[in-house]
C-alpha positions in Angstrom: -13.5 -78.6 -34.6 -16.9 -80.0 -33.9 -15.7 -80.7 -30.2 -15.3 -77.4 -29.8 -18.7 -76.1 -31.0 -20.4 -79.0 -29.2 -18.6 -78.1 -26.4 -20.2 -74.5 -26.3 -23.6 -75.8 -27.0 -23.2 -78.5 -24.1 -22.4 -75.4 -21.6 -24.8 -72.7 -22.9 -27.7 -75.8 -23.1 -26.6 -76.8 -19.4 -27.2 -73.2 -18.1 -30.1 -72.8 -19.8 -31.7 -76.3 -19.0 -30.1 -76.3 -15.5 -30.5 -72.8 -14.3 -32.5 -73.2 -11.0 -30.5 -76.0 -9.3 -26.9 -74.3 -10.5 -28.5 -70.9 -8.8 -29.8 -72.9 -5.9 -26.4 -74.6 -5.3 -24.1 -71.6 -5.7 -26.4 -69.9 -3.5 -26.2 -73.0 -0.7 -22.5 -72.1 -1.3 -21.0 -73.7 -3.7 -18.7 -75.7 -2.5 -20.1 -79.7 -1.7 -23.6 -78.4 -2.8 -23.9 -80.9 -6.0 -24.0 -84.0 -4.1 -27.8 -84.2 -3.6 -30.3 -83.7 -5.4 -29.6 -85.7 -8.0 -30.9 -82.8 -10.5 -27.9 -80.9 -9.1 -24.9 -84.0 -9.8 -26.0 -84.0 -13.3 -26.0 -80.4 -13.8 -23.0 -80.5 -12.8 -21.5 -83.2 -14.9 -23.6 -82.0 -18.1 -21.6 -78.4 -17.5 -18.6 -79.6 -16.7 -18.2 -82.3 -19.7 -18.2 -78.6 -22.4 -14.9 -77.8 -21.1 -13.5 -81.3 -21.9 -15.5 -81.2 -25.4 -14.0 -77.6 -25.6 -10.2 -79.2 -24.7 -10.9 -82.5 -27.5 -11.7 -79.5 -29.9 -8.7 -77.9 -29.5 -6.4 -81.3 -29.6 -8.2 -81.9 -32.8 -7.0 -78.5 -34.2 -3.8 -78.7 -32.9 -3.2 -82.7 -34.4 -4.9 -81.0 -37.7 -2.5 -77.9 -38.1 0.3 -79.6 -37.0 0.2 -82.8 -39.1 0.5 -85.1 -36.3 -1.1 -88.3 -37.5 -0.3 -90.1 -34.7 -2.3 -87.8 -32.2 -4.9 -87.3 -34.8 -5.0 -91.0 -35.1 -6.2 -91.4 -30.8 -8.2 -88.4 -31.0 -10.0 -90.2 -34.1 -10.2 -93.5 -31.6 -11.6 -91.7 -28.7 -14.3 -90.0 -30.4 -15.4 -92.8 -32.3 -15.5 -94.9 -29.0 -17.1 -91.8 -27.5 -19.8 -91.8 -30.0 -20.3 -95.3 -30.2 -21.0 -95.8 -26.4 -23.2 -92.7 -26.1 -25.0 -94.1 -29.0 -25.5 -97.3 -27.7 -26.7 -96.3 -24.4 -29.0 -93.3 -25.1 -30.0 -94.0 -28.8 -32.5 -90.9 -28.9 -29.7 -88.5 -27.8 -27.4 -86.3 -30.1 -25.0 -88.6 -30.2 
């Protein structure tokens, strides 16, 4: 359930941090305009990585209400590996 909300707050923190070079890139088009500058690739990645926290959320849920130990056993192993690496290479962050 945590993926979910952290999902949310990755997307709504994205937009709000990277408003100008989203606008500036969907207004270049779209389409191949998050190549260069590099402000614009990580915008990108940053928005598109609540979606896949959003999707982990909901497998969570789902291995949860379903009382699938199995599945909630790899989701366990992801997010801990997840956290671990995020941890180790930006020890400041929220992970």
């Amino acid at each position: 359930m945590v993926h979910f909300f952290l999902g949310i707050a990755h997307i709504v923190f994205g937009w709000v941090k990277f408003k100008d070079p989203v606008a500036a890139a969907v207004s270049a088009g779209f389409v191949g305009q998050f190549a260069v500058p590099e402000v614009r690739r990580t915008a990108f990645w940053f928005l598109i990585f609540g979606p896949m926290l959003m999707l982990a959320g909901h497998v969570g849920i789902h291995a949860v209400a379903q009382g699938d130990l199995a599945l909630l056993r790899i989701y366990r192993i992801y997010a801990l590996v997840t956290a671990v690496l995020g941890l180790a290479a930006f020890p400041k962050s929220p992970f």
